[in-house]
C-alpha positions in Angstrom: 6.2 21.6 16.9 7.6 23.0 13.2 3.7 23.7 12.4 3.2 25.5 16.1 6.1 27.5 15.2 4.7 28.3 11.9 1.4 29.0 13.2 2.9 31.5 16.0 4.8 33.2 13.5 1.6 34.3 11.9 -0.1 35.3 14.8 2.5 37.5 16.1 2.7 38.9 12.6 5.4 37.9 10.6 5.5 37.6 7.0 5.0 34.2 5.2 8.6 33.9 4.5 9.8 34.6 8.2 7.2 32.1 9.2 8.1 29.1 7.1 12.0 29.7 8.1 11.2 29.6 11.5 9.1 26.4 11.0 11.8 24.8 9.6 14.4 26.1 11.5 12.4 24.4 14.6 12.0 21.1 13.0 16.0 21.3 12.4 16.8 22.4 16.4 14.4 19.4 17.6 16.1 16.7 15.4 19.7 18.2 16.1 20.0 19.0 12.3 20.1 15.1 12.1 18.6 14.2 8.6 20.7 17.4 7.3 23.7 16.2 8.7 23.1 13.0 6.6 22.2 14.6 3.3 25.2 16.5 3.4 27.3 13.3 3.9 25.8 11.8 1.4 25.5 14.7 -1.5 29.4 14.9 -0.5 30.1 11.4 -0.9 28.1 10.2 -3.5 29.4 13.2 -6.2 32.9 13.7 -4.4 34.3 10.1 -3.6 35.8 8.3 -6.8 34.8 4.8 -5.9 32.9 2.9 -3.2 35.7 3.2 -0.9 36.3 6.8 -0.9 32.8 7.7 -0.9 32.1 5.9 2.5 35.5 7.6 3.5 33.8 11.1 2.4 30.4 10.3 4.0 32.4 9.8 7.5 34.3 12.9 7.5 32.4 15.2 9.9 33.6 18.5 7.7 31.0 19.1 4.8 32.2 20.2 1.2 30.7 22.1 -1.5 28.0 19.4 -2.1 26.9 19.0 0.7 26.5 23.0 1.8 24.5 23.0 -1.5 22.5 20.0 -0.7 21.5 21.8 3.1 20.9 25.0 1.3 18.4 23.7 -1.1 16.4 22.0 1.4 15.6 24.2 3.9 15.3 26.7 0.6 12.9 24.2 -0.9 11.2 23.6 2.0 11.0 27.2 3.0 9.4 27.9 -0.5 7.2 24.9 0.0 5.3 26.6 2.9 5.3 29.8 1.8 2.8 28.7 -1.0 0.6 27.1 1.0 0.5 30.5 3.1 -2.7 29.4 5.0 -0.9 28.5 8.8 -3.8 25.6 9.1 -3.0 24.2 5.2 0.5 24.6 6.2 0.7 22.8 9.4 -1.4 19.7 8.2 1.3 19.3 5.6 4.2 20.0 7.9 2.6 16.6 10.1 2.4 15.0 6.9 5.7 15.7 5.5 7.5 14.7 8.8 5.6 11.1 9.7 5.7 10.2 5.5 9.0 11.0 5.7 10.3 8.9 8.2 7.2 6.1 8.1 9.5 5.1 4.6 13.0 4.5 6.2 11.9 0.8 7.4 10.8 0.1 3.5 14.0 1.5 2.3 15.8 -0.3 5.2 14.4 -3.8 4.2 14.8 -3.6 0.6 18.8 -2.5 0.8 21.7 -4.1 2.5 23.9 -2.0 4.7 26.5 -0.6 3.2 29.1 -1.6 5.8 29.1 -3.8 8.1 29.4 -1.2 11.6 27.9 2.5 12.1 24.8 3.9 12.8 22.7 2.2 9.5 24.2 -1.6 10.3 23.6 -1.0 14.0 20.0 -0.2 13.5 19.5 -3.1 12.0 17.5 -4.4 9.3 13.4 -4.2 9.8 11.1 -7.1 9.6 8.5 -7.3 6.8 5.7 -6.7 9.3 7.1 -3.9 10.9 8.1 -1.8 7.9 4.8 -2.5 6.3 3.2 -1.1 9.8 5.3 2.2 9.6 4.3 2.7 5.8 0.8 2.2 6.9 0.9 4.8 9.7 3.1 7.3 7.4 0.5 6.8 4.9 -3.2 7.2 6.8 -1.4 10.6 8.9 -0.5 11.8 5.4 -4.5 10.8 4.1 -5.3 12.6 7.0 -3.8 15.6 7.1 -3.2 16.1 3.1 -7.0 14.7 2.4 -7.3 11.5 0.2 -6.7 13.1 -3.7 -3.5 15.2 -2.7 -2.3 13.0 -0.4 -2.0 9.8 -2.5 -0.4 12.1 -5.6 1.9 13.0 -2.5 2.9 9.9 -1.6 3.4 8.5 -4.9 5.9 11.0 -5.7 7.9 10.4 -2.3 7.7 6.9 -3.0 9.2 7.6 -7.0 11.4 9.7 -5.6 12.8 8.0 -2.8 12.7 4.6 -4.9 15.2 6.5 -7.3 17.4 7.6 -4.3 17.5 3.8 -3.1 18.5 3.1 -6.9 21.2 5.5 -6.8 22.4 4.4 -3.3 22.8 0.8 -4.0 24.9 1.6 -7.5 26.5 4.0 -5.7 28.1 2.1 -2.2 25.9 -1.1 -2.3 23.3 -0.1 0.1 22.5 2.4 2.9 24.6 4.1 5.7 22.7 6.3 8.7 23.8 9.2 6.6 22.0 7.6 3.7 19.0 7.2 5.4 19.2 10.8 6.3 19.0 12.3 3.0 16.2 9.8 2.0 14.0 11.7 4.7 15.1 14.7 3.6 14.1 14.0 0.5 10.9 12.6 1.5 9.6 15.8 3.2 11.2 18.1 0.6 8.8 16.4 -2.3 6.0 16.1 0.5 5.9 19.4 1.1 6.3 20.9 -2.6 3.6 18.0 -3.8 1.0 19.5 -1.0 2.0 23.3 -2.2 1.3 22.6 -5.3 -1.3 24.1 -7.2 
């Protein structure tokens, strides 16, 4: 739907920028702003809250500070930006399919390597993945991304999600002990963000 939107843009005549804004602006009004929602949270927690305690105090707080405005800003920038250089609406919307199945084909990976960070909310109530079945989504994530990226950009893609969102994990476990929904959030975010700048890249 983000790379129909993208692609409609174009044909009505919009400008590259307009276009990728709209895109993204779709893909936020068809998750509810979901994964946003969580990065926020989580920027806000995890450079606001003094200890573990506070932090998951900060990450359940529905307003959203300085950190995590900034941290919603610079992705949908990012992103924006991201589609803007690949201009082409066909280049673009293969990486827009991409960037939202590698995205979210990682979560189960990130879910079975960390604990939950508390013992209710959305992250402990999803519960944690079986081997098989986070292997499964890594495998789909991975063979749409082959797909729609082709096999030399899209492996350089992936590896840098997977650095990337391997670093986030890091940081989350040193930072509460594990993952939250919120958490999970921004790790998608962050997924697509480097998905999409990896396959703009020239």
């Amino acid at each position: 739907m983000a790379a129909l939107a993208f692609l409609l843009a174009q044909l009505i005549g919009l400008g590259d920028w307009p276009a990728a804004l709209l895109s993204v602006l779709a893909g936020l009004a068809l998750t509810g702003a979901l994964h946003e929602d969580g990065l926020a949270d989580t920027a806000d927690g995890f450079f606001g809250g003094l200890d573990r305690e506070e932090k998951l105090a900060v990450m359940r707080d529905s307003r959203h500070g300085t950190f995590g405005v900034l941290a919603i800003l610079s992705s949908v920038l990012l992103r924006t930006a991201a589609l803007v250089g690949l201009g082409d609406m066909i280049h673009a919307g293969l990486a827009l399919v991409a960037a939202h199945a590698a995205s979210r084909a990682m979560l189960p990976s990130a879910m079975w390597a960390l604990a939950p960070a508390r013992s209710e909310g959305l992250g402990a109530a999803a519960g944690q993945p079986r081997p098989q079945g986070a292997i499964a989504a890594a495998v789909i994530g991975t063979l749409i991304a082959l797909a729609a990226l082709g096999p030399a950009r899209g492996l350089i893609a992936l590896g840098l999600t997977g650095v990337m969102v391997f670093a986030a994990a890091g940081l989350a476990r040193r930072q509460i002990g594990g993952y939250t929904g919120d958490v999970l959030g921004a790790f998608q975010q962050i997924g697509e963000i480097v998905m999409l700048l990896a396959a703009s890249a020239r």
